[in-house]
N, C-alpha and C positions, 0 to 999 in steps of 0.2 A: 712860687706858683702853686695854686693849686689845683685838680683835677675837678673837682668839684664846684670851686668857685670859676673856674674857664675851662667851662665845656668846651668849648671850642675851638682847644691849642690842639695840634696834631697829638697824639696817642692817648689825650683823656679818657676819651670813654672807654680802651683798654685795660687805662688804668683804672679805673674804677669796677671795671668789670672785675679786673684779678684781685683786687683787694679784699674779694667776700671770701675767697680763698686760703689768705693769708692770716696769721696765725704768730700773736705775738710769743706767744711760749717756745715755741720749737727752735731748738739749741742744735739744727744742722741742717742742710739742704735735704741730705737725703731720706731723712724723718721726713723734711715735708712733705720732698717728693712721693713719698710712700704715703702719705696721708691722703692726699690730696689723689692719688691713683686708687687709694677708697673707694673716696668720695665719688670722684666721676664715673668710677662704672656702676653706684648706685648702691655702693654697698654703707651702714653706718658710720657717720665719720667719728673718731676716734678722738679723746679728749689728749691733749700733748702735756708732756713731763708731767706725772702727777707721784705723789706723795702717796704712797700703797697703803699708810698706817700711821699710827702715831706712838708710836713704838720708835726709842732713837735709833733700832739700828734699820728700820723701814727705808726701802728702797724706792728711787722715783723710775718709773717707767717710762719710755720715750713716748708709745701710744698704749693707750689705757680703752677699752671696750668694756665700761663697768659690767652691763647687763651677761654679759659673756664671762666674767669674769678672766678676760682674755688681756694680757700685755703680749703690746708688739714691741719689742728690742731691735733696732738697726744695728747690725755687727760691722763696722768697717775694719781693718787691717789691724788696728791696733790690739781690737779685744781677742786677736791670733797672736800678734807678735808679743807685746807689751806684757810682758809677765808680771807685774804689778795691776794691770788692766783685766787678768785672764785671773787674779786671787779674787777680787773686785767682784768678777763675774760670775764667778764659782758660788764666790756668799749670798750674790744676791740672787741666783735660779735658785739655789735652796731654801731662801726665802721662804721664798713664793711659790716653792714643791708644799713649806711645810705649813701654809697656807693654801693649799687647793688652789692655787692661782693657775692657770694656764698661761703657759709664756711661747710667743714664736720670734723667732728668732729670724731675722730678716741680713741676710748675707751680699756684699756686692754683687755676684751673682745672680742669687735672685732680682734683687733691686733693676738690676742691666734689662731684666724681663719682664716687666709691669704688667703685662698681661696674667703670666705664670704665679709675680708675685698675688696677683687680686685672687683667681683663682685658689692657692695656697691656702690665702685668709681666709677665705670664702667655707673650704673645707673644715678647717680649725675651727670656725664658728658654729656653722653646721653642727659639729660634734660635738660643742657645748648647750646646743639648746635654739641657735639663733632659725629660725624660718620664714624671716625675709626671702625676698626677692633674692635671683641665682645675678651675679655679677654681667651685664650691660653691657657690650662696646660698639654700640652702635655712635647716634651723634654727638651724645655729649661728651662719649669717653673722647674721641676724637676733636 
């Protein structure tokens, strides 16, 4: 079936709707999620897993904000517990320190709070240069 070829099976045009959303790169829910809670309050949407450089030991970012020079990192449990995940992690915010990158670091926590997390970003960006529009949650966030 397709959504497109039969408009007219029950949740097509949902589905069609969420797919402009969707995002083949992104290697977790709650990368998207966080993406995607960008997007809808109207803030720049964020390019997924990207290649920081071309240097081998160049680290890939979960959301990349070129113009910002801004990486957003989702932390879930492991990059706390997993001490091989937490070396990992060490190498690559030094990175990207030793690169002027800007890194935020996106915590279950925050994540649980999409409102708090947009806001967060909102600020980080601010501080890099960004002067967009302030974060939206009126209809489309909802």
């Amino acid at each position: 079936m397709s959504a497109r070829r039969d408009r007219w099976r029950p949740g097509a045009p949902q589905a069609l709707w969420v797919s402009r959303f969707l995002d083949a790169g992104a290697r977790s829910l709650p990368e998207s999620h966080s993406r995607v809670f960008l997007e809808f309050a109207g803030l720049p949407r964020p390019a997924v897993n990207v290649l920081l450089g071309d240097e081998p030991d160049a680290p890939t970012t979960d959301l990349w904000l070129e113009e910002w020079r801004t990486a957003l990192e989702y932390e879930g449990a492991h990059h706390f517990t997993d001490p091989e995940q937490v070396r990992r992690d060490i190498g690559r915010y030094a990175w990207m320190r030793r690169r002027d990158i800007n890194y935020f670091q996106i915590t279950h926590h925050l994540h649980a709070r999409p409102r708090a997390l947009v806001l967060s970003v909102h600020s980080e960006l601010v501080e890099h240069g960004y002067t967009g529009p302030r974060p939206d949650f009126g209809p489309r966030w909802h």
